[in-house]
C-alpha positions as CSV (number, residue, x, y, z in Angstrom):
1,X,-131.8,-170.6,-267.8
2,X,-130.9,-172.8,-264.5
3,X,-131.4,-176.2,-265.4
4,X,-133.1,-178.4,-262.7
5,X,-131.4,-180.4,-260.5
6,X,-134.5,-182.4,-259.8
7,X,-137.2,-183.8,-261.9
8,X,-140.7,-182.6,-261.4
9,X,-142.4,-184.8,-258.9
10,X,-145.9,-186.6,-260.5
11,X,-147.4,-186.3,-256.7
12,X,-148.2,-182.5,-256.0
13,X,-147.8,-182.7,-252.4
14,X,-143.8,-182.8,-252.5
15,X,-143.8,-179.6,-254.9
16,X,-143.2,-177.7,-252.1
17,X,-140.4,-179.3,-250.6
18,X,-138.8,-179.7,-254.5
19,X,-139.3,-175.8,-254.9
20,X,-137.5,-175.2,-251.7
21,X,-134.5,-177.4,-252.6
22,X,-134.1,-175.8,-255.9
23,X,-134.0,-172.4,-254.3
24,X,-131.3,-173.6,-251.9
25,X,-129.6,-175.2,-254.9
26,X,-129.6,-171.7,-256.7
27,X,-128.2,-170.0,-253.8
28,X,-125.5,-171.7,-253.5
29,X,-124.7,-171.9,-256.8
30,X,-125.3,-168.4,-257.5
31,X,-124.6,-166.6,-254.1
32,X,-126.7,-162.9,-253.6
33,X,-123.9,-160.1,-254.4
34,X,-125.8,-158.3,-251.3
35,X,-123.2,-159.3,-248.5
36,X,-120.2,-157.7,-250.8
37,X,-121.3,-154.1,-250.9
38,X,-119.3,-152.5,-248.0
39,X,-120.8,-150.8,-245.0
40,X,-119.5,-147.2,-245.4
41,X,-118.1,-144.9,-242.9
42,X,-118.4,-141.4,-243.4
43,X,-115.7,-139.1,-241.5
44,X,-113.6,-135.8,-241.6
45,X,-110.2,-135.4,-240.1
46,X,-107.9,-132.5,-239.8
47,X,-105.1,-133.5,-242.1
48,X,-104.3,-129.7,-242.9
49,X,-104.3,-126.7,-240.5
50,X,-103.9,-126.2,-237.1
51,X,-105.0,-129.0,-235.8
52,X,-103.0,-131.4,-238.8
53,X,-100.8,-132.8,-236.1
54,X,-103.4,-134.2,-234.5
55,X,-106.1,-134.7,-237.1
56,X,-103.8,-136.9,-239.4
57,X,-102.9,-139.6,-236.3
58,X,-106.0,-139.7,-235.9
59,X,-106.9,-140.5,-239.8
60,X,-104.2,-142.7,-239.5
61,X,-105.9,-144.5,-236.3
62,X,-109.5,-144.8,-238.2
63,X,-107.1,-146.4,-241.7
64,X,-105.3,-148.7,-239.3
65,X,-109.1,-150.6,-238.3
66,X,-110.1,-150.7,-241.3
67,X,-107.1,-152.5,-242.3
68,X,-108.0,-154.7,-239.4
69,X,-111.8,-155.6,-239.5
70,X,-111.6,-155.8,-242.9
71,X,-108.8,-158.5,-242.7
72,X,-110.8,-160.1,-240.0
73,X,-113.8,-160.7,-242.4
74,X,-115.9,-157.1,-242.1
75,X,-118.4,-156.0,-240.4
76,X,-121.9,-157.8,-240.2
77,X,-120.3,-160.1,-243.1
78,X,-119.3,-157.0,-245.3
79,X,-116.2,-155.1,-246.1
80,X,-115.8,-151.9,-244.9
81,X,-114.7,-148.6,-246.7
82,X,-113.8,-145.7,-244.4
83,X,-114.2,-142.7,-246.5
84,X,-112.1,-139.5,-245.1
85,X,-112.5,-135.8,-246.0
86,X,-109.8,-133.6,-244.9
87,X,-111.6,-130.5,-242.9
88,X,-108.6,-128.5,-242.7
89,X,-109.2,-127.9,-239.6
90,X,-111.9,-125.3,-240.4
91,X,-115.6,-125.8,-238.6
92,X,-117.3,-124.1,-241.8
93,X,-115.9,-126.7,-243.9
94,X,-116.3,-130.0,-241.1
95,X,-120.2,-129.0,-241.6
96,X,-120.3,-129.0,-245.1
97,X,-118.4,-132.1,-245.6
98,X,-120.6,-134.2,-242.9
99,X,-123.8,-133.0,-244.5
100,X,-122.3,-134.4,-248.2
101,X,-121.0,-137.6,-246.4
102,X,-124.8,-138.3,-245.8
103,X,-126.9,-136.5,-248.2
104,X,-124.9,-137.0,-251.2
105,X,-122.4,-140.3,-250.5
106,X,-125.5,-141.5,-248.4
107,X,-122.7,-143.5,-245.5
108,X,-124.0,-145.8,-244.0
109,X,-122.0,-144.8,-240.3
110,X,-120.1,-141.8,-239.4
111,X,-117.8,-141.5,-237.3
112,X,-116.4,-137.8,-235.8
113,X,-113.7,-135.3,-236.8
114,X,-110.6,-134.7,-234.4
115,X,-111.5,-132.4,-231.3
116,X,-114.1,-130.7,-229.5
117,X,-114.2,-127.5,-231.5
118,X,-115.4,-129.7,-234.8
119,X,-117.1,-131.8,-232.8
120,X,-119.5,-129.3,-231.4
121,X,-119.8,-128.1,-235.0
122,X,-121.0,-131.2,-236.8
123,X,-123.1,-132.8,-233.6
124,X,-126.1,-130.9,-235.3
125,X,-125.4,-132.3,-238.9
126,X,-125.5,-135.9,-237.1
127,X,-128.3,-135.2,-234.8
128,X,-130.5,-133.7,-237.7
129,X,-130.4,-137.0,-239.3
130,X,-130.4,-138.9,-236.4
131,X,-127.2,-141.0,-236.9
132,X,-124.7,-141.8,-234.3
133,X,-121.5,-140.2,-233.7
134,X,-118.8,-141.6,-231.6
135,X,-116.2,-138.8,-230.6
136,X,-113.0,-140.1,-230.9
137,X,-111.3,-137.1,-229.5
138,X,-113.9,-134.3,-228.4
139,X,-113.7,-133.9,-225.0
140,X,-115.7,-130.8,-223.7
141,X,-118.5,-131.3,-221.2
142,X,-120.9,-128.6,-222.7
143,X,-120.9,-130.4,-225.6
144,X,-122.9,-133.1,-224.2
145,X,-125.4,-131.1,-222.2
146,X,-127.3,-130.0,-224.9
147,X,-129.9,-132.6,-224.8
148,X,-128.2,-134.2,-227.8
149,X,-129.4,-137.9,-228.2
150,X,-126.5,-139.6,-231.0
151,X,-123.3,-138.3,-229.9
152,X,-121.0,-140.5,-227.3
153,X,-117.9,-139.4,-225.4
154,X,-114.3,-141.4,-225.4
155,X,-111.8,-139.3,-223.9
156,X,-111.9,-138.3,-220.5
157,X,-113.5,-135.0,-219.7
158,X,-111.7,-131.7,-220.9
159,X,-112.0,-130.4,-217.3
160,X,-109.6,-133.0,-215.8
161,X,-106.8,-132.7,-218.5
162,X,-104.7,-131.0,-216.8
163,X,-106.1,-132.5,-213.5
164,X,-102.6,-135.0,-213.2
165,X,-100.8,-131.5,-212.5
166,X,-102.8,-130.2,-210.2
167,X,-102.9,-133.9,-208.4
168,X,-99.3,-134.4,-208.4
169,X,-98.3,-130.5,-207.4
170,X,-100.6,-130.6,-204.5
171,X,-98.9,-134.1,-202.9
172,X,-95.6,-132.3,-203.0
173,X,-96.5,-129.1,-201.5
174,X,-96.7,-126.6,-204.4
175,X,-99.0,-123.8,-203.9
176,X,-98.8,-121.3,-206.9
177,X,-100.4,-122.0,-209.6
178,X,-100.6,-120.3,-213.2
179,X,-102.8,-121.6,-216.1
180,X,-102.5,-120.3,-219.4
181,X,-105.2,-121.2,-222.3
182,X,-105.9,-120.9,-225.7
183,X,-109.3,-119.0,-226.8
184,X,-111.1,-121.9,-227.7
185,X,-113.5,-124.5,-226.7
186,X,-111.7,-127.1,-225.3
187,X,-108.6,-125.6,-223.8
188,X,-111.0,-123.0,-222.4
189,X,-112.5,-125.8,-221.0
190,X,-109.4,-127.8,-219.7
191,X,-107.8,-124.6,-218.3
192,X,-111.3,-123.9,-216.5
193,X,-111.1,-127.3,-214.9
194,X,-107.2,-127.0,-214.0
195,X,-107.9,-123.4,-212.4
196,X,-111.0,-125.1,-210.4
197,X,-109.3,-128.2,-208.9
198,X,-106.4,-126.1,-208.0
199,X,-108.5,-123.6,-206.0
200,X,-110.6,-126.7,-204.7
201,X,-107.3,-128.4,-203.3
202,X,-106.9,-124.6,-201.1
203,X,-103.9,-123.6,-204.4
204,X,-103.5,-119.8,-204.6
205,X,-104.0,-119.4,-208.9
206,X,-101.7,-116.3,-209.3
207,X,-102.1,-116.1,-213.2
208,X,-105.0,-117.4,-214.8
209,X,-105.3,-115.9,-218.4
210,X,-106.5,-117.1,-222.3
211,X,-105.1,-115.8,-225.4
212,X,-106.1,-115.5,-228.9
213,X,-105.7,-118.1,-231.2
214,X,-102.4,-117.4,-233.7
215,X,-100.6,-116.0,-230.6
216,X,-96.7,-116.5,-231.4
217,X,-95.1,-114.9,-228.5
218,X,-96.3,-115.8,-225.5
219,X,-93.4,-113.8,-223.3
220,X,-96.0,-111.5,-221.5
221,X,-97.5,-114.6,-220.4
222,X,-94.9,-116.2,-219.2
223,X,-93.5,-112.8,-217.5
224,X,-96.6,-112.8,-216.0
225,X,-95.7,-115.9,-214.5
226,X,-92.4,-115.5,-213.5
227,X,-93.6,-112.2,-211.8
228,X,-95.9,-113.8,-209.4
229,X,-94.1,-116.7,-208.4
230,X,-95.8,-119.0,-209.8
231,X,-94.1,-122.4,-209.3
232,X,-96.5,-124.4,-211.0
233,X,-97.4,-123.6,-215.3
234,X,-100.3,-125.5,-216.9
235,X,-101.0,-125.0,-220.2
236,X,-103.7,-125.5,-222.5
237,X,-104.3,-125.5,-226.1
238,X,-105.5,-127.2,-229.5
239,X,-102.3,-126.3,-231.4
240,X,-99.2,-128.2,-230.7
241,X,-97.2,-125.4,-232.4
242,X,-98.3,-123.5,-229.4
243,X,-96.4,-126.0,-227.0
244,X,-93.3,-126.3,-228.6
245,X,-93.5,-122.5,-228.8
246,X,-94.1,-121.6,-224.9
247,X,-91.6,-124.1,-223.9
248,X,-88.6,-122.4,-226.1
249,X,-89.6,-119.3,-224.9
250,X,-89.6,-120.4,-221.5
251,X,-85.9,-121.5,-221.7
252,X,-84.7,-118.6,-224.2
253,X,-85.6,-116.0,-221.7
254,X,-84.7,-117.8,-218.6
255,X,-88.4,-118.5,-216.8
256,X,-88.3,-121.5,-215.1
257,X,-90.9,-123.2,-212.4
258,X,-91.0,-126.8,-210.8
259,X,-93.7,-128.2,-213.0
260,X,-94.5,-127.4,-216.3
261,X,-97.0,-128.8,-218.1
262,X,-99.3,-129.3,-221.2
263,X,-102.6,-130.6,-222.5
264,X,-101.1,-133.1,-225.0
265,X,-98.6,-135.4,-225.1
266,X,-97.3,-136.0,-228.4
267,X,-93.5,-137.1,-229.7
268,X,-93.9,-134.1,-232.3
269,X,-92.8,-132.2,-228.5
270,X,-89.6,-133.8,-227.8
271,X,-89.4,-134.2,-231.4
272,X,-89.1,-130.5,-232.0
273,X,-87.1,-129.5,-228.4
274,X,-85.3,-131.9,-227.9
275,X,-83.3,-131.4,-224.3
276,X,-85.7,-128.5,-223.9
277,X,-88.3,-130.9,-223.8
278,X,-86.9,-133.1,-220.7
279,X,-89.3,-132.4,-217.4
280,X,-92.0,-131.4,-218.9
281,X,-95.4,-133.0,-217.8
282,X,-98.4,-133.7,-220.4
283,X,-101.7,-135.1,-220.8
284,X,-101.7,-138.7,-222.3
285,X,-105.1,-140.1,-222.7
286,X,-103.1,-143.6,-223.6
287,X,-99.9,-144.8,-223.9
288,X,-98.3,-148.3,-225.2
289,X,-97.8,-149.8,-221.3
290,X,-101.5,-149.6,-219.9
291,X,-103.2,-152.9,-220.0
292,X,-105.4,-152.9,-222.5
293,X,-106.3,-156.0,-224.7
294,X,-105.2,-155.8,-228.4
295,X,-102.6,-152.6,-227.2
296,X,-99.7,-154.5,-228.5
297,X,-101.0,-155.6,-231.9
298,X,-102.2,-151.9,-232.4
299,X,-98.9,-150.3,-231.4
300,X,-96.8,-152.7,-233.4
301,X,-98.9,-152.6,-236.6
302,X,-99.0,-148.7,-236.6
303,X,-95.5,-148.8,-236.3
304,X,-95.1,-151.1,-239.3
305,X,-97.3,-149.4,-241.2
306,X,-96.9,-145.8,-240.7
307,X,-93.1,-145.7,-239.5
308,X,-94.3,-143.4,-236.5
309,X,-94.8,-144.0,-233.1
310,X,-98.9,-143.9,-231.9
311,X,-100.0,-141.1,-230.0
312,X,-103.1,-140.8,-228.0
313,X,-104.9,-139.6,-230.6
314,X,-104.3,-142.5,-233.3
315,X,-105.3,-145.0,-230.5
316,X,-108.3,-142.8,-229.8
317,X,-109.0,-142.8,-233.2
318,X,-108.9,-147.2,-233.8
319,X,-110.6,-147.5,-230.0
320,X,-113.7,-145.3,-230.9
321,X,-114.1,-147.8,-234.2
322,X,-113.4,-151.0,-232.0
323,X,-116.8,-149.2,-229.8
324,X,-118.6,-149.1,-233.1
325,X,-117.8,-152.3,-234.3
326,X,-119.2,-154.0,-231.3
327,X,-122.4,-151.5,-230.5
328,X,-122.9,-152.9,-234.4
329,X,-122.7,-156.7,-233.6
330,X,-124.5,-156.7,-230.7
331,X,-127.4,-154.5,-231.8
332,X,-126.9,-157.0,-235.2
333,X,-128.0,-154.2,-238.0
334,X,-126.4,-150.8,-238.9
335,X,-129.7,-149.3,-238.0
336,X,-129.1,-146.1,-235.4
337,X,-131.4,-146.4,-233.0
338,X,-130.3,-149.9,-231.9
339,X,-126.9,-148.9,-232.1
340,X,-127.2,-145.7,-229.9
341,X,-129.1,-148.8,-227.2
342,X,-126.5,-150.8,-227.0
343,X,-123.6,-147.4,-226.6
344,X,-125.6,-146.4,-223.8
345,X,-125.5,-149.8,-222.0
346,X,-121.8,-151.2,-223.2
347,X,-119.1,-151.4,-221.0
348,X,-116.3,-152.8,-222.1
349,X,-112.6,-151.7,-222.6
350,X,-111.1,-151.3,-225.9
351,X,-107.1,-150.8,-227.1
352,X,-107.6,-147.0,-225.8
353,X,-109.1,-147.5,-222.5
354,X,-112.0,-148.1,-220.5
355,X,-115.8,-147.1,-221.8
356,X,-119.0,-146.4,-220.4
357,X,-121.2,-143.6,-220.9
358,X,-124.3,-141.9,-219.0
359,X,-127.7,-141.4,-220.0
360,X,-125.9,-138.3,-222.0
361,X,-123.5,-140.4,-224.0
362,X,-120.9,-138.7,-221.6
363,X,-117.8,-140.8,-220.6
364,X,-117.2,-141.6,-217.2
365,X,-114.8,-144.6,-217.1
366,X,-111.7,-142.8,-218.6
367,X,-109.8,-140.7,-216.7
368,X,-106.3,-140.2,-218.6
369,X,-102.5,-140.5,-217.7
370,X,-100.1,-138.0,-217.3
371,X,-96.5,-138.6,-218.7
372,X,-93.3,-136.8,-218.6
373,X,-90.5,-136.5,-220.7
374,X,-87.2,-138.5,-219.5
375,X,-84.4,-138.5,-221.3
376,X,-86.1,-138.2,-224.5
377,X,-89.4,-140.7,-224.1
378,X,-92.5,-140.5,-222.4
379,X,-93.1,-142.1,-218.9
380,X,-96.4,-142.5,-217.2
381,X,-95.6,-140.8,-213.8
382,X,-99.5,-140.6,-212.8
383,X,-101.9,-142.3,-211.6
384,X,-99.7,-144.4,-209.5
385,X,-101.2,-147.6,-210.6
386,X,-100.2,-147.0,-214.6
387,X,-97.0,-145.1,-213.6
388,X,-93.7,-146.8,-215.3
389,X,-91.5,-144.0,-213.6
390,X,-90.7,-141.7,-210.5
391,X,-91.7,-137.8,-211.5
392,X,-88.3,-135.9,-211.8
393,X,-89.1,-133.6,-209.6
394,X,-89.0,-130.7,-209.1
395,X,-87.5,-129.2,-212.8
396,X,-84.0,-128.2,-212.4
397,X,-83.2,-124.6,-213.2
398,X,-82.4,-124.0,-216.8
399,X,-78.8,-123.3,-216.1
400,X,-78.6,-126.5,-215.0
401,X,-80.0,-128.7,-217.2
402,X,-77.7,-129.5,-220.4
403,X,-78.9,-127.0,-222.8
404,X,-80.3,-126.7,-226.2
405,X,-78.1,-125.2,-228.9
406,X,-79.5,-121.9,-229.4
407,X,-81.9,-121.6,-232.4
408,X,-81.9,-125.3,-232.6
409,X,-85.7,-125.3,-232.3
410,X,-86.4,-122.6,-234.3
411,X,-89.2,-121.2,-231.6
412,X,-87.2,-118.8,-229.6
413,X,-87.7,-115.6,-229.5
């Protein structure tokens, strides 16, 4: 029994005021345990499978805010716990995982898997119960033209991904252009976009071809480009493997043009190649030099903390939480609808980059850098106005560049 702090009053007319105090008194004394439960966020991410280089930066990214917020003092006043299911890269099991995430765990937020081929999977799960879904890392335009109301863009566009290349041939006279693409939804996309721009800038596209996903070899492809002349390769695909693979067999069997590059920028490249990895171009949605507020706190913590460098997708990963966190304190609630309202009208930049969305939740403040590999790190060599190095251009032949030891990647053929 709480004793009382004050004695009854004789005069009824303060009973009021007493009962008040006490109930302050009691509060204070005996704080509501309400506040501590944690806001929880409900997510997938591709730690196994194809997409596991990716998928477990990414993880890393969404660990790395929590880390943060939590040290900051929550979210609304509340701890948060991120809770992370590994979708092994497998759209079956992404859809399956969501739905438990809110039928059964009953998460408060979600947040989405790695890529647009899981993202197009789960947007119905998240639109069915009408809860939003920032995309960290989906990037396909059809995704958002489906009249979907909870689902908001981050990265730029699929379509310009490998739109750097095609910028940076063009200034420097280059006319022959191959694309290459994986079978899927967002390199289709990507090498789509790449083939357009080029044709739009008056490029002749001498090879423009997809192939399946699992493909190993890729030296008919890459004959296919030698044959025609192409002097400029893009290529695009989910799998780094895929990469790593194409570039090995570029140098193996002696296929060489003046640019060369990929969809994704990750050290796992260079990582794997080595000198075979010098020149090549890539896709970096971020990196550690643009001007973003917080960039050096995130950089140096994930560092610390995971004894890896950040790539885009880690940063894509924390920057997609940092939009959540403030749609959530300005709207003041966790409730959806309020959240979605203040998405659609924030503009704001994060440690990843610039955000603003249309009407569709579809980004159109990001537009990507492209790096290339010098001397064993990445330099932004486009735009012009994020660029921390001159392009080495145009790529030496192989004979002579100083080589790879042969077999030392393990990805020839």
């Amino acid at each position: 029994m709480v004793k009382l702090l004050f004695p009854m009053p004789k005069n009824k007319r303060f009973l009021p005021l007493i009962l008040v105090l006490i109930a302050a008194a009691f509060l204070i004394f005996f704080p509501s345990e309400q506040n501590e439960d944690p806001v929880r966020i409900g997510a997938t991410m591709s730690k196994t499978g194809d997409y596991n280089t990716q998928g477990i930066a990414a993880a890393n990214g969404y660990r790395l805010w929590e880390k943060h917020i939590n040290e900051a003092g929550g979210l609304l006043g509340r701890p948060v716990e991120f809770i992370i299911y590994d979708d092994a890269s497998d759209p079956d099991k992404a859809i399956s995982l969501y739905e438990k995430l809110i039928r059964e765990e009953q998460v408060d937020l979600v947040m989405g898997p790695y890529g647009s081929t899981l993202t197009e999977a789960v947007a119905p799960v998240t639109e069915k119960y009408s809860m939003v879904q920032i995309s960290p890392l989906g990037a396909t335009t059809s995704i958002w033209e489906q009249g979907r109301e909870y689902l908001f863009m981050v990265l730029p566009p699929a379509e310009l991904f490998l739109g750097g290349l095609i910028d940076m041939a063009g200034e420097r006279g280059l006319e022959k252009v191959a694309i290459i693409y994986q079978d899927e939804l967002f390199p289709e996309a990507a090498g789509l976009g790449a083939v357009e721009m080029a044709r739009e800038r008056g490029m002749e596209v001498v090879v423009e071809e997809s192939y399946p996903t699992g493909t190993e070899d890729f030296l008919s492809y890459l004959q296919r480009v030698e044959e025609t002349g192409a002097q400029v390769l893009g290529m695009a695909a989910s799998p780094l493997d895929d990469f790593i693979r194409a570039a090995a067999q570029m140098e193996a069997n002696n296929i060489h043009v003046k640019m060369f590059a990929t969809s994704g920028a990750v050290q796992q490249f260079q990582d794997a190649l080595g000198k075979t990895a010098e020149y090549t171009y890539g896709l970096s949605a971020w990196e550690p030099s643009l001007p973003y507020p917080g960039i050096e706190r995130f950089t140096n913590d994930y560092r610390e903390t995971y004894q890896l460098e950040p790539s885009f997708h880690a940063a894509g990963a924390y920057g997609s939480c940092q939009l959540l966190q403030k749609a959530v304190e300005k709207a003041g609630s966790l409730d959806a609808d309020a959240i979605r309202r203040e998405l659609l009208s924030l503009e704001t930049q994060t440690i990843f980059s610039d955000f603003a969305v249309d009407d569709r939740g579809y980004q159109i403040a990001n537009t990507g850098v492209f790096i290339q590999w010098q001397d064993g790190k990445k330099e932004v060599v486009w735009p012009d106005e994020y660029a921390t190095a001159e392009p080495r251009f145009p790529t030496p032949p192989w004979h002579q560049r100083e080589q790879t030891e042969p077999g030392e990647t393990g990805y020839g053929l």
